[in-house]
Backbone as CSV, one residue per row, in Angstrom:
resi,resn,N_x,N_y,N_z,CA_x,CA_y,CA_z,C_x,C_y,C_z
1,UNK,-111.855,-37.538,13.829,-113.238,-37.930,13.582,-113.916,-36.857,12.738
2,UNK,-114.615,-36.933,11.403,-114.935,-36.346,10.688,-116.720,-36.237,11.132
3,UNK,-117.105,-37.555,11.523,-118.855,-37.102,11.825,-118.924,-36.737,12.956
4,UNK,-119.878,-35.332,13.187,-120.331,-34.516,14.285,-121.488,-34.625,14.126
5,UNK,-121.833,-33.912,15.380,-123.506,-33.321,15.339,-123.577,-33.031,14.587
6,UNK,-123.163,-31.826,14.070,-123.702,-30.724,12.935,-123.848,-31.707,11.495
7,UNK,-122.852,-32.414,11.241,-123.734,-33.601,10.241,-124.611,-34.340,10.341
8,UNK,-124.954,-34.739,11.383,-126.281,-35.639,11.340,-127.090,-34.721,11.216
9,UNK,-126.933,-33.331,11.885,-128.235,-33.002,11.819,-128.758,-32.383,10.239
10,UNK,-127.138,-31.626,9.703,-127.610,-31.428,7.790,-127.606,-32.874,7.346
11,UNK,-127.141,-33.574,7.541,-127.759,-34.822,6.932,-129.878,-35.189,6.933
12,UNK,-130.022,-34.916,8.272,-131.445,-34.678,8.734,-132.151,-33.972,7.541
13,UNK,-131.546,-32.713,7.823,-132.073,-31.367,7.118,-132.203,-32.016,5.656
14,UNK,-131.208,-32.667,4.914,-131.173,-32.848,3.673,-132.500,-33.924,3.255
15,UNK,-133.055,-34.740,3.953,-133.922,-35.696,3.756,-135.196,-35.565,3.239
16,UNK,-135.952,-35.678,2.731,-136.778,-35.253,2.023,-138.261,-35.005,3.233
17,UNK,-139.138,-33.799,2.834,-139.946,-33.132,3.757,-140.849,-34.474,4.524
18,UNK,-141.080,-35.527,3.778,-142.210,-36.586,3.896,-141.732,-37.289,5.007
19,UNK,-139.709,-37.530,4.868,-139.588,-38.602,5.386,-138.731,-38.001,7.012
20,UNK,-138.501,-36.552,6.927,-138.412,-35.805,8.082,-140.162,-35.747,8.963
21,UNK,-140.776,-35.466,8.344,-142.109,-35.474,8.895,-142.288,-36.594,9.747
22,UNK,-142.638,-38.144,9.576,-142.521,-39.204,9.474,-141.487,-39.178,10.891
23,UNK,-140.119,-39.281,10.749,-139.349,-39.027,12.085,-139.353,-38.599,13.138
24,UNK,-139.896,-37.156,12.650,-140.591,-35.944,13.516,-141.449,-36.493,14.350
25,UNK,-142.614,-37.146,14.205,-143.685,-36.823,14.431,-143.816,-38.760,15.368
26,UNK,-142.935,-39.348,14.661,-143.254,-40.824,15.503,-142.028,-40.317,16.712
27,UNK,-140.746,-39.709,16.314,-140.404,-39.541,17.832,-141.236,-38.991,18.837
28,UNK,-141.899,-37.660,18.196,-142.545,-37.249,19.704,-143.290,-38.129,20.116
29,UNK,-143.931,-38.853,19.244,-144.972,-39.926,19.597,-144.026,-40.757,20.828
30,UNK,-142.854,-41.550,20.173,-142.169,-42.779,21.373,-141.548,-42.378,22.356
31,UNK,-140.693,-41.136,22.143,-139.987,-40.775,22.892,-140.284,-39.339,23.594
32,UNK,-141.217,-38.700,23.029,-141.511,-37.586,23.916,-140.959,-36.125,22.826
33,UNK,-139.969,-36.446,22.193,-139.618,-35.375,21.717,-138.912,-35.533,20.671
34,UNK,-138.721,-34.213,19.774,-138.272,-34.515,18.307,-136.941,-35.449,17.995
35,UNK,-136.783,-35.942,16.414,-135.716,-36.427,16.378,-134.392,-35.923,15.962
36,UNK,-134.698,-35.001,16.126,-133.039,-34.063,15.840,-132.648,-33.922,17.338
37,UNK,-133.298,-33.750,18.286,-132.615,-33.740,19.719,-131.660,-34.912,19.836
38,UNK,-132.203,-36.071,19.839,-131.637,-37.479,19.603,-129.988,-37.126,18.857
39,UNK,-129.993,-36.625,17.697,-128.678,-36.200,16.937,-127.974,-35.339,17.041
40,UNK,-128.199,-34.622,18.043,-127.817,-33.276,19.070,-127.458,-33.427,19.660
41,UNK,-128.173,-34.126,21.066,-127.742,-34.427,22.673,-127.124,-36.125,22.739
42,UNK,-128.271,-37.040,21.851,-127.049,-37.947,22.086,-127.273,-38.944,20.902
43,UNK,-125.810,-38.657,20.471,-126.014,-39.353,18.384,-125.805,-41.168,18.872
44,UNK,-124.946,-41.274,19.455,-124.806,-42.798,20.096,-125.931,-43.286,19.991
45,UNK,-127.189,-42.466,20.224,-128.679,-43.510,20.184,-129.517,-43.159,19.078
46,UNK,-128.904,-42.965,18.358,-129.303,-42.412,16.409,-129.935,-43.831,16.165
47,UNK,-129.196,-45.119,16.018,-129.361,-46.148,15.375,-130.661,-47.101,16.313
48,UNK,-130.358,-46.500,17.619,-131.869,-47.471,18.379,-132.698,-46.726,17.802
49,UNK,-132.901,-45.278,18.104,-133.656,-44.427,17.894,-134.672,-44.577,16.993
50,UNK,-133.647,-45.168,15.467,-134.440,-45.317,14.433,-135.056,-46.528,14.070
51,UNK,-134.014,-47.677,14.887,-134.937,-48.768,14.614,-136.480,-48.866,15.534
52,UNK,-136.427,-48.632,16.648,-137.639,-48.301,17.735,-138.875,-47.100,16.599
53,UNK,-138.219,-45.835,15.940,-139.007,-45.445,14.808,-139.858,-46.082,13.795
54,UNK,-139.180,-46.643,13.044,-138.974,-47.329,11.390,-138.976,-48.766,11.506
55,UNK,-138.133,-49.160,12.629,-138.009,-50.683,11.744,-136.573,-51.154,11.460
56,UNK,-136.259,-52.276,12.477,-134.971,-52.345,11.782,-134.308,-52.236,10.005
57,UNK,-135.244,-52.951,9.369,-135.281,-52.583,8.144,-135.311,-51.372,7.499
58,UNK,-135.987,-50.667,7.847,-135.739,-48.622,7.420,-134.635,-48.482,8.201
59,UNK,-134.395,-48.437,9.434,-132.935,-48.147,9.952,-132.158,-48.340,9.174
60,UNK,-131.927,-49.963,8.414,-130.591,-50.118,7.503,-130.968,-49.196,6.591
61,UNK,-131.830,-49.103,6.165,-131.820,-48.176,4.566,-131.624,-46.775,4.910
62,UNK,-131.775,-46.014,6.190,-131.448,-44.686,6.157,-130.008,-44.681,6.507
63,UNK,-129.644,-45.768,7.629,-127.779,-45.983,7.818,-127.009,-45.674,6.673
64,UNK,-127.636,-46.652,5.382,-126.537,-46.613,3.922,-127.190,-45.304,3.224
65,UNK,-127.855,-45.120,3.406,-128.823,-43.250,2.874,-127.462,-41.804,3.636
66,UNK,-127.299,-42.121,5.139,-126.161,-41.538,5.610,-124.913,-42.145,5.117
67,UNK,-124.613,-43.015,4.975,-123.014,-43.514,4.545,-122.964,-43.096,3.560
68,UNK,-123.733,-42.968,2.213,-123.507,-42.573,1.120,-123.545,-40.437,1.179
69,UNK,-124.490,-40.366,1.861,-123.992,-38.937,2.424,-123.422,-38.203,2.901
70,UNK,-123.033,-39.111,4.023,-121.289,-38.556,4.374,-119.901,-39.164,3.423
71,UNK,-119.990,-39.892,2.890,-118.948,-39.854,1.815,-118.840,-38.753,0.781
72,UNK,-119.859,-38.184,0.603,-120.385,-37.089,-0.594,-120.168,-36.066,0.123
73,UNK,-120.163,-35.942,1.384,-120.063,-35.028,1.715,-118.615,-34.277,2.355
74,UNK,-117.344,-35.240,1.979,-116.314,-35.345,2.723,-116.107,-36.037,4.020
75,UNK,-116.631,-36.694,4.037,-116.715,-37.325,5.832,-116.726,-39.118,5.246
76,UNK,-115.274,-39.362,5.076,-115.313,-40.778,4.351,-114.998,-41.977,5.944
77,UNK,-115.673,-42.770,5.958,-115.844,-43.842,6.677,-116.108,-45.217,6.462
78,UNK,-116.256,-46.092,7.000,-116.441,-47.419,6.576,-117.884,-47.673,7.321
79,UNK,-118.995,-48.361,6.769,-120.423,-48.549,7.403,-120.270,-49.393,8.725
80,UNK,-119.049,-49.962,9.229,-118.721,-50.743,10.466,-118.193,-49.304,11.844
81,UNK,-117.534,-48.615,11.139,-117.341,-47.432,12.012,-118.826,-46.101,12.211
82,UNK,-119.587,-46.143,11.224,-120.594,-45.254,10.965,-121.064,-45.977,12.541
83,UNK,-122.182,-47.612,12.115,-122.606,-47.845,13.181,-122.146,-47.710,14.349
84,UNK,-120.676,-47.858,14.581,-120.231,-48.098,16.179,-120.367,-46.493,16.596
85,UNK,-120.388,-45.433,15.767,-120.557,-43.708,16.301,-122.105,-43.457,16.754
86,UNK,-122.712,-44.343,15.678,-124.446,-44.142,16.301,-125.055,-44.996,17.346
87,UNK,-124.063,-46.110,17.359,-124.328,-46.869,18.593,-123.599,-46.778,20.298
88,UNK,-122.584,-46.495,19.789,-121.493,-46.230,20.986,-121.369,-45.138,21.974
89,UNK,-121.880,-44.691,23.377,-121.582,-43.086,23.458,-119.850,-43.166,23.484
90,UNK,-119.077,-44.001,23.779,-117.755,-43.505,24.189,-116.910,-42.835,22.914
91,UNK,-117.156,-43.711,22.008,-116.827,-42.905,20.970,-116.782,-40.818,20.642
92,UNK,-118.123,-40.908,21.234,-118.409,-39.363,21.126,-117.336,-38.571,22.150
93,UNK,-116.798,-38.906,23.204,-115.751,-38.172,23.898,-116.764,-37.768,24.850
């Protein structure tokens, strides 16, 4: 398995200041606390996370925003396996 924490979260890091802000600031709002914890403690709930954020619709567009980033970044996958890592905890071990 090539995606870890530590990529979602430079994936995070890489996103532009507006649209980290934006994440930031509606998680603490829904959930109590930032959204890099979420991609830290538990990535399996990356994809609710963001639709409950954004919108199912922004969810898809940041999903293929990461697929195209982890391909670039060495971490090659298929967008059917991406989702089942942000949706799945068993996957994570």
């Amino acid at each position: 398995m090539c995606l870890t924490r530590g990529l979602l979260v430079r994936f995070y890091g890489s996103l532009d200041f507006s649209l980290r802000f934006l994440l930031h600031f509606r998680s603490q709002s829904a959930l109590g606390y930032p959204f890099d914890k979420v991609l830290v403690e538990e990535p399996w709930r990356t994809y609710e996370a963001l639709v409950r954020l954004v919108g199912r619709h922004n969810a898809e567009v940041l999903l293929g925003m990461l697929y195209r980033w982890l391909n670039e970044n060495g971490c090659s996958m298929d967008p059917e396996t991406l989702r089942k890592y942000l949706t799945t905890r068993e996957v994570w071990g």
